[in-house]
C-alpha positions as CSV (number, residue, x, y, z in Angstrom):
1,X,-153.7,188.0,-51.9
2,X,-155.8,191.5,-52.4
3,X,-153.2,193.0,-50.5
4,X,-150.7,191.8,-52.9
5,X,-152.8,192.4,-55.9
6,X,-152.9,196.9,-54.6
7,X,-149.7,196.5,-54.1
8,X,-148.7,195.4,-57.5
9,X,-151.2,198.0,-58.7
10,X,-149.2,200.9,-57.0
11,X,-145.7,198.9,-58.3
12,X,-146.9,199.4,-62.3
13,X,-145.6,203.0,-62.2
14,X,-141.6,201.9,-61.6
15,X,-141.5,200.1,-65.2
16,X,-141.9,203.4,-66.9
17,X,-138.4,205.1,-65.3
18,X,-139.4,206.9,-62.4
19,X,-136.6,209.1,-61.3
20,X,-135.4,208.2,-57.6
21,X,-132.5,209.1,-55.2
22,X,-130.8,207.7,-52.4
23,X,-132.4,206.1,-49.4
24,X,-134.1,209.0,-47.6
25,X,-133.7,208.2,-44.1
26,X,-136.8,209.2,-43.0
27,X,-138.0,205.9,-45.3
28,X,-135.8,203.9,-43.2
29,X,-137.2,205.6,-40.1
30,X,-141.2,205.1,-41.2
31,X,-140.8,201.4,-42.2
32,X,-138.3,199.7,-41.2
33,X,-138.7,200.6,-37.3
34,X,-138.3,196.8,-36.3
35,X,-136.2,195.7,-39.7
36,X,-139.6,194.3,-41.4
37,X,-142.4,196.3,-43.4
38,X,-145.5,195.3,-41.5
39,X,-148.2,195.0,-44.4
40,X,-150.5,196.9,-42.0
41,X,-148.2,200.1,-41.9
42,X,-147.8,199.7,-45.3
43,X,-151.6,200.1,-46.2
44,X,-152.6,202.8,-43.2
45,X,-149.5,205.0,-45.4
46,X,-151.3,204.1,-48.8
47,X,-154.2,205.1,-47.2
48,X,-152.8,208.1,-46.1
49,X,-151.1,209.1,-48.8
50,X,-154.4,208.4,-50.7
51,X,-156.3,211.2,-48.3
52,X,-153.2,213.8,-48.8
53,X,-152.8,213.5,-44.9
54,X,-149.3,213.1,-42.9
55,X,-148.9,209.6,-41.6
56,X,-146.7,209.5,-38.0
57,X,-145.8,212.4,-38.6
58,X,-144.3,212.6,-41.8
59,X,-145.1,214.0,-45.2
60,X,-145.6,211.1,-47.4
61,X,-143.9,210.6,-50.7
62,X,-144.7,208.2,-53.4
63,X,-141.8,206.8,-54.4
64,X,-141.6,205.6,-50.5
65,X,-144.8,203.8,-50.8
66,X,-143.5,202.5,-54.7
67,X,-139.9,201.3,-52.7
68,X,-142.2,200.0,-49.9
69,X,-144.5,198.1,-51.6
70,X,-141.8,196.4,-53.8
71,X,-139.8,194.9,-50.5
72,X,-143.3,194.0,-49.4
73,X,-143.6,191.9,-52.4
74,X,-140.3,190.8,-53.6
75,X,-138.5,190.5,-50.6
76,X,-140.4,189.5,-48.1
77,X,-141.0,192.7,-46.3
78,X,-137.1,192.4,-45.4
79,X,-134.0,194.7,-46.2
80,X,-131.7,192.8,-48.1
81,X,-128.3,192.3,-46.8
82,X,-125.2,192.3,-49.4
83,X,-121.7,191.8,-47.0
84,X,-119.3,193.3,-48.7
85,X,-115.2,192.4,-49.4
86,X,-114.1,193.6,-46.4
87,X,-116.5,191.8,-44.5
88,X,-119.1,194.9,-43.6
89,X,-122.7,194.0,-44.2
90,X,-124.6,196.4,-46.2
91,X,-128.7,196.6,-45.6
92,X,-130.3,197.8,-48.9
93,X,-133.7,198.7,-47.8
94,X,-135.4,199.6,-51.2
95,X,-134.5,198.5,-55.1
96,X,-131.2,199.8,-56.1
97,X,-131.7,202.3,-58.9
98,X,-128.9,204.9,-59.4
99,X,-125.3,203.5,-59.3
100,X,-121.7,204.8,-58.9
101,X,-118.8,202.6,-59.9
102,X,-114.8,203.2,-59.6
103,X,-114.5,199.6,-60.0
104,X,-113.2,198.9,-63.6
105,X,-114.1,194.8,-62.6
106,X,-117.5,195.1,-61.2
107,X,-118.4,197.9,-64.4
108,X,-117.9,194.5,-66.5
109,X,-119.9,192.6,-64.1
110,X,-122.4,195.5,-64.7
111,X,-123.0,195.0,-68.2
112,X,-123.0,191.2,-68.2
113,X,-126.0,191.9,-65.5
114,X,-127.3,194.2,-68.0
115,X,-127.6,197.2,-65.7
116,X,-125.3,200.0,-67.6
117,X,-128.8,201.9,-67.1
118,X,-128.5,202.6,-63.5
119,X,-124.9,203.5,-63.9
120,X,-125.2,207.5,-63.4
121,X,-121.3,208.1,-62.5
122,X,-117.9,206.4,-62.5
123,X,-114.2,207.4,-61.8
124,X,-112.1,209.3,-64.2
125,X,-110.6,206.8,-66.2
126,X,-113.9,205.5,-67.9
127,X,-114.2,208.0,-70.3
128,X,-110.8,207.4,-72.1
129,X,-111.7,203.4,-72.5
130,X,-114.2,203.3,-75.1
131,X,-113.9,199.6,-76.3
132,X,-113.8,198.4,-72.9
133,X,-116.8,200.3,-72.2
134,X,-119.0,202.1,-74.9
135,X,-121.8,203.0,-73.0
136,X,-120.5,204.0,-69.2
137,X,-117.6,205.8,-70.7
138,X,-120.1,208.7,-71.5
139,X,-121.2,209.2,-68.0
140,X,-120.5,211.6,-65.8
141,X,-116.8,211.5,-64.1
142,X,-116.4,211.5,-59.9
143,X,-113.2,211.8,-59.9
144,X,-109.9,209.2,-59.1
145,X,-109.9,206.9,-56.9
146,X,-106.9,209.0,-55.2
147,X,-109.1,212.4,-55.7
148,X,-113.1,211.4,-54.9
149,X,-115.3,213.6,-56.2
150,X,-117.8,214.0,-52.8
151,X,-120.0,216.8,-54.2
152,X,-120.7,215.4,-57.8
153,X,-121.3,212.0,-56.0
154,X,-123.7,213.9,-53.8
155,X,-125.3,215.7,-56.8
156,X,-126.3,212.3,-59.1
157,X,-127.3,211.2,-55.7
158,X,-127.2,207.5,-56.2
159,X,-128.5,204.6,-54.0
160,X,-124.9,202.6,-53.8
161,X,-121.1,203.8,-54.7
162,X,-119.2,200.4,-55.7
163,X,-115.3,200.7,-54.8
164,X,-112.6,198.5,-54.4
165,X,-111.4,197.0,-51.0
166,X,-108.8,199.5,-50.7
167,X,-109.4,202.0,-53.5
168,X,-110.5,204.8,-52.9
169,X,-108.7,204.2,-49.5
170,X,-111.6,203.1,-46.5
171,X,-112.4,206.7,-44.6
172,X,-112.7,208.6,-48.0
173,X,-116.0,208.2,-49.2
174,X,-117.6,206.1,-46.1
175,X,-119.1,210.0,-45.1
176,X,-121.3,209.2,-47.9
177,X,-122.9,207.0,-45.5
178,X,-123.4,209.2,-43.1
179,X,-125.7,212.1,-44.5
180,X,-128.1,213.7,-42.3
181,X,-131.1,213.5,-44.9
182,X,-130.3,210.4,-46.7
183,X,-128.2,207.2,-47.3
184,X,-125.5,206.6,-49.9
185,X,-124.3,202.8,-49.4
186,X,-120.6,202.2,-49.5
187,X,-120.1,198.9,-51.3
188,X,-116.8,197.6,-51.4
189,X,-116.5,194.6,-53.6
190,X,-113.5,192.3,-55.5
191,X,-115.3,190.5,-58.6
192,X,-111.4,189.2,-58.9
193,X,-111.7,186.6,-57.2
194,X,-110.7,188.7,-53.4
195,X,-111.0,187.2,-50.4
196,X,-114.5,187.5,-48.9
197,X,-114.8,186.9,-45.1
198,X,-114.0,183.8,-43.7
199,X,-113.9,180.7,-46.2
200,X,-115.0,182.3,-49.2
201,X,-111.3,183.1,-51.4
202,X,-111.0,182.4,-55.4
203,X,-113.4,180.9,-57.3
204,X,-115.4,180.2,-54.3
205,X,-115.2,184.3,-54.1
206,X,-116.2,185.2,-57.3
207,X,-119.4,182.8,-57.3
208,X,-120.7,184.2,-54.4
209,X,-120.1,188.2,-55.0
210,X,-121.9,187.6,-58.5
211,X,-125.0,185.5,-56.8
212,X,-125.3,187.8,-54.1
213,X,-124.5,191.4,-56.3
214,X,-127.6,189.5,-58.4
215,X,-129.9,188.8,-55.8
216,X,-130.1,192.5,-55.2
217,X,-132.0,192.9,-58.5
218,X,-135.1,190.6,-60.1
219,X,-135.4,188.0,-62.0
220,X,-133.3,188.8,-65.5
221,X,-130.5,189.8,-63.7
222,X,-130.3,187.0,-62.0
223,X,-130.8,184.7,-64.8
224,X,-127.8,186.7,-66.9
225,X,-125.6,185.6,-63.5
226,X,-126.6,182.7,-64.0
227,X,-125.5,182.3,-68.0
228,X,-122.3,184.1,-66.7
229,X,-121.6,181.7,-64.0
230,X,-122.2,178.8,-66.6
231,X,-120.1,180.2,-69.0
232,X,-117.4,180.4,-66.3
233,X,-117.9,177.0,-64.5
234,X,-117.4,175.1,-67.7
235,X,-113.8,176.4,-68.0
236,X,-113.1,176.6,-64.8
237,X,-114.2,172.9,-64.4
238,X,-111.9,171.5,-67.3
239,X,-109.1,173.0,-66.4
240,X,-109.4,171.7,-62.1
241,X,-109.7,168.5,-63.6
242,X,-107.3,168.1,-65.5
243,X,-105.1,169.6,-63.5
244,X,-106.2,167.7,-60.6
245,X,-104.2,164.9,-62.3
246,X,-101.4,166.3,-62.6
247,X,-98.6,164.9,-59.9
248,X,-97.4,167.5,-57.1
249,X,-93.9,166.8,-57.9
250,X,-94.7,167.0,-61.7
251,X,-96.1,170.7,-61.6
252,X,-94.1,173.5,-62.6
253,X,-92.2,176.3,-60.9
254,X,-93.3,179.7,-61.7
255,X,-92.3,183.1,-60.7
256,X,-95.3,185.6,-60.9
257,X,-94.5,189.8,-61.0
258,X,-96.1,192.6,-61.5
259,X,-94.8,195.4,-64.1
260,X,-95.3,198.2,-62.2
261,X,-92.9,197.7,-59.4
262,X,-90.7,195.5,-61.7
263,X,-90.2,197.6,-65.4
264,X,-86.4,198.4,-65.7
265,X,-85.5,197.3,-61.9
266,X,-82.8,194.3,-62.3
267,X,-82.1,193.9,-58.3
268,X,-85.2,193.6,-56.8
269,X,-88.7,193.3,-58.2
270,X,-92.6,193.5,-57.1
271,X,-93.7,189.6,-56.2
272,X,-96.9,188.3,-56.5
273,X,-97.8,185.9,-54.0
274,X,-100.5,184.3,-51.5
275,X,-103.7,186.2,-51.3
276,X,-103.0,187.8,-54.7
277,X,-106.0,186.7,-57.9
278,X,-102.7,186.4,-60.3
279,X,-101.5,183.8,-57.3
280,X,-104.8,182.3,-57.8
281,X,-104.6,181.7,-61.3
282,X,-101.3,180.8,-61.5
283,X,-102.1,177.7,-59.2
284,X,-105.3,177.1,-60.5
285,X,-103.5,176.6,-64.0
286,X,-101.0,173.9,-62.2
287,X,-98.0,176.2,-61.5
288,X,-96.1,176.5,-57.8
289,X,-95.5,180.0,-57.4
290,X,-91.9,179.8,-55.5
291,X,-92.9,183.6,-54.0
292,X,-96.0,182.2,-52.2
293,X,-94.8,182.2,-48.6
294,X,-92.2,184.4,-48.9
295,X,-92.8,187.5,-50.4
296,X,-93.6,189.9,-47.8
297,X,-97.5,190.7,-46.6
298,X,-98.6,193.9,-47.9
299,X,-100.9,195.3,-45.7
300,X,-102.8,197.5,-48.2
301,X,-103.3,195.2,-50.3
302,X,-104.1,192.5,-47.9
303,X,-101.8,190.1,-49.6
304,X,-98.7,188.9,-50.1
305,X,-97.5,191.8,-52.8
306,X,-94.1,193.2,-52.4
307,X,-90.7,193.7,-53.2
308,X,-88.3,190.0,-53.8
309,X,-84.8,190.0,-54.6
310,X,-83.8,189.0,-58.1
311,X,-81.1,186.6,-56.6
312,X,-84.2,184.7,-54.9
313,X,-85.9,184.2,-57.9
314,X,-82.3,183.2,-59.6
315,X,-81.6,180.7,-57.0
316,X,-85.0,179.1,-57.2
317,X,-85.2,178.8,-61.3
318,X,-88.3,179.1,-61.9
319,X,-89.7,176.7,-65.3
320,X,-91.8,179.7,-66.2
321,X,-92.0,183.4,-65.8
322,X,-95.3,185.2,-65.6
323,X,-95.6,188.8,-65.8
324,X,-98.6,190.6,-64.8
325,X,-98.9,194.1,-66.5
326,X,-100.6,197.2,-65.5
327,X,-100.4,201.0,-65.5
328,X,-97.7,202.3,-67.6
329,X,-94.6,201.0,-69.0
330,X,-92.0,203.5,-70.0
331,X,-91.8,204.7,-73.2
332,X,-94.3,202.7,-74.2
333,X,-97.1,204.7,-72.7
334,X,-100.5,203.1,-71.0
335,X,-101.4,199.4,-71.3
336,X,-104.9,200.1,-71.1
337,X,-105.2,196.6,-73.8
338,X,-109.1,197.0,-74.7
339,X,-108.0,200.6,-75.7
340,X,-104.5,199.8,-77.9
341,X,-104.3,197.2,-80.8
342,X,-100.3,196.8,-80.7
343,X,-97.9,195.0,-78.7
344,X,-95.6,197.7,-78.0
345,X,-96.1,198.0,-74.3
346,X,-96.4,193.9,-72.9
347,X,-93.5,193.0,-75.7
348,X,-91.7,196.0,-73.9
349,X,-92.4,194.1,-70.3
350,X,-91.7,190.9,-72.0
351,X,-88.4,191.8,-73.2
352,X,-87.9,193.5,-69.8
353,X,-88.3,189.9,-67.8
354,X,-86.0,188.2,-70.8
355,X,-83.1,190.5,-70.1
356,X,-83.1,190.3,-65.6
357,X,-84.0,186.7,-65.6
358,X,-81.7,185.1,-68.5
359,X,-79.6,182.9,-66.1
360,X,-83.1,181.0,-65.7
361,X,-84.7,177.8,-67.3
362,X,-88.1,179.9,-67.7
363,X,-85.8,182.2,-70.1
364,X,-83.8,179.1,-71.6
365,X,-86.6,177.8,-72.7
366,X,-88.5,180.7,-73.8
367,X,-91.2,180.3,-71.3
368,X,-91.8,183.5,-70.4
369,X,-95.6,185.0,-70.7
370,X,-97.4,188.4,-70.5
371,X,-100.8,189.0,-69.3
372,X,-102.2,192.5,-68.6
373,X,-104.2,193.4,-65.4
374,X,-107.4,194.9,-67.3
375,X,-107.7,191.6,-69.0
376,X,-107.0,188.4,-66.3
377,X,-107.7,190.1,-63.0
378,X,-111.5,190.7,-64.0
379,X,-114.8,188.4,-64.4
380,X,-112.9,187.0,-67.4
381,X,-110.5,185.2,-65.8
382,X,-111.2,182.1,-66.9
383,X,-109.8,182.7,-70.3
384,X,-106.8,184.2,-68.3
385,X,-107.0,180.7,-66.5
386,X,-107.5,178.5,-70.2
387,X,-104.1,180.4,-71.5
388,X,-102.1,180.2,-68.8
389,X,-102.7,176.2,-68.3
390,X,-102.0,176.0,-72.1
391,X,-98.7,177.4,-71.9
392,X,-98.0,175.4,-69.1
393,X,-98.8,172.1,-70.3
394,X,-99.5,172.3,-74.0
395,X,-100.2,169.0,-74.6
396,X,-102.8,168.3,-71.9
397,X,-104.9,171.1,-72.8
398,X,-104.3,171.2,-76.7
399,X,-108.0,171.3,-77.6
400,X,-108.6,174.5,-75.6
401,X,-108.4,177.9,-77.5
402,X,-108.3,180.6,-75.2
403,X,-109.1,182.9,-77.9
404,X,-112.6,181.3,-78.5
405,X,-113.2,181.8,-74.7
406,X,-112.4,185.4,-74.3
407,X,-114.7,185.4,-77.8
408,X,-117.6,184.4,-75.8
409,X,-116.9,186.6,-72.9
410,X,-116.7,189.5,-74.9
411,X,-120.3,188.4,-76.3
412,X,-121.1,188.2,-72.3
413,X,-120.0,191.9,-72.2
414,X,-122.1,193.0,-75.2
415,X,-118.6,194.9,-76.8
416,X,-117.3,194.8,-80.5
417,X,-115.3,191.9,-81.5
418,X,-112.7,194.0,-83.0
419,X,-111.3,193.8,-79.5
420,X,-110.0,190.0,-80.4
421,X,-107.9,191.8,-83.1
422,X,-105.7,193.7,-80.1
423,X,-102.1,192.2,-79.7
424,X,-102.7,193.9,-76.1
425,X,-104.0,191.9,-73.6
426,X,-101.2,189.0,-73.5
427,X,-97.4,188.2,-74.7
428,X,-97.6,185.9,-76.8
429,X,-101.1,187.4,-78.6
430,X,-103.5,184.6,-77.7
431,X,-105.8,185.2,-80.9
432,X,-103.5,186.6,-83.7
């Protein structure tokens, strides 16, 4: 207990900002020898430190002993171990202080955890998405995703660089990694919902990358995962149950696409199917995707995301259409929906889907829907989920207003609510 109490003492310091860096991998080397601080070790280097003499050889610093002292006491003396979407384990051996993001997804996650402060770089884009992000679109740029910036990355000299599965592709930025002086972790995470390892895909996914991303931090982070995860189960729940009634041979067909291989192509277009979040919400919200199964793996992407013939879709006749939009769509410029307040672009991509697909019953019936990437394949999907089941069965889920859920997500996020005015983020607006 008097160990602890020094300890603590020393700890007092790291509430008033300390600056830190990366893991210096002489810190690994000193205490972490046999994967376990040994409380010992730990107090023969405070003592050392204390007498401004070298301990095994090494020059002691005292952010070590801080970053030391704090896994003595909050973890157990034990690295953490975060395992990442691509099934790599990560050891974090020391408070994570200094983050780099190119994940637009996980940056929301970020501010619903309430760490924009440790954010110290993120990819290009950032800075021209204001509403989406008013604080982290003022920090400093690494580069595209395409283009990594290695240097400046090596300059803010952060603890972790967050990326997607594939994006920036695995090899570019894993050097990181592998500095002679020092450790930048790669973490590769989803927050969409991604596949995770074996027996961990959807919801299941996103429950367990927020839990464990939390678990990384202290107590208030993980109590604002917590209100997330609340806020997200009760939606989620609703909707499974009801659903969950719903006869197999009652459920509707839907075709799912994405614009950006779709826009302006009338043979064949890009089909969303197993492995894909959009998939994932599609069933979740009671539809049969007729792609799943036979669209064509895409190996990048790890899921079934590729080119389908229009004649497919037309000889399958789908009840509803769903079109997920992203990037650009010509002549209408970006999509970028926290950004623009019309409907230019998804009424473009609506139209679009109308004019291939009019032999259909989804077109017939004018059951054709719009929702962009930036707003349904992130940690709000569950309003993504509430609109979709609405405009497949309106009557069972008439008491649900998607609007008032992404209203309360937005108040997760901490943005203006002016962003509920955008006619952006689906076709038909959900809140105008």
């Amino acid at each position: 207990m008097k160990y602890t109490f020094i300890l603590l003492l020393l700890l007092i310091p790291l509430s008033f900002g300390i600056s830190s860096a990366s893991t210096s991998r002489e810190y690994i080397e000193l205490f972490f020898s046999d994967e376990r601080i040994d409380i010992e070790e730990l107090l023969n280097s405070i003592t050392a430190y204390m007498l401004n003499e070298d301990y095994q050889g090494k020059n002691l610093k005292l952010e070590w002993l801080r970053d030391a002292s704090y896994v003595y006491v909050y973890w157990g003396g034990k690295p953490k171990t975060f395992v990442d979407v691509n099934g790599n384990p990560l050891k974090i051996y020391k408070p994570i202080k200094k983050i780099v993001t190119y994940h637009h997804q996980h940056a929301e996650m970020l501010m619903i955890l309430g760490l924009e402060d440790k954010v110290v770089g993120v990819r290009d884009t950032f800075a021209i998405q204001k509403n989406r992000y008013p604080i982290l679109h003022t920090k400093p740029s690494v580069g595209s995703g395409d283009n990594p910036n290695l240097e400046k990355i090596i300059e803010l000299d952060p603890d972790v660089v967050v990326a997607y599965g594939w994006y920036p592709a695995v090899g570019t930025i894993e050097e990181l990694s592998n500095l002679p002086d020092r450790v930048i972790s790669i973490m590769r995470v989803g927050f969409t919902g991604d596949p995770i390892g074996k027996g961990y895909v959807g919801i299941d996914a996103m429950k367990k990358e927020v839990l464990d991303f939390a678990s990384l931090f202290d107590q208030e982070v993980m109590k604002r995962a917590q209100k997330y995860l609340e806020w997200h189960d009760r939606y989620i729940n609703i909707v499974l149950e009801r659903v969950s009634k719903i006869p197999e041979n009652e459920k509707l067909k839907v075709f799912v696409e994405s614009s950006e291989g779709s826009y302006g192509r009338s043979n064949t277009r890009l089909g969303i199917g197993l492995g894909h979040p959009a998939h994932g919400l599609v069933e979740l919200a009671g539809g049969k995707n007729i792609g799943a199964g036979n669209i064509p793996f895409n190996p990048t992407y790890n899921t079934e995301y590729n080119d389908i013939s229009v004649e497919f879709v037309l000889e399958n006749n789908p009840d509803i259409i769903v079109g997920r939009a992203m990037g650009t769509i010509s002549g209408q410029g970006a999509l970028r929906p926290w950004e623009r307040t019309d409907d230019g672009a998804v009424k473009a991509y609506y139209n679009d889907i109308k004019n291939v697909f009019n032999l259909t019953n989804a077109v017939r019936n004018d059951r054709v829907y719009v929702i962009t990437n930036d707003w349904a394949i992130t940690p709000n999907y569950p309003s993504a989920l509430v609109a979709l089941a609405k405009w497949f069965y309106p009557e069972l889920f008439a008491d649900l207003d998607p609007c008032k859920v992404f209203e309360e997500y937005v108040d997760l996020l901490g943005v203006s609510k002016a962003v509920l005015n955008h006619r952006s983020f689906t076709y038909p607006a959900i809140c105008i």
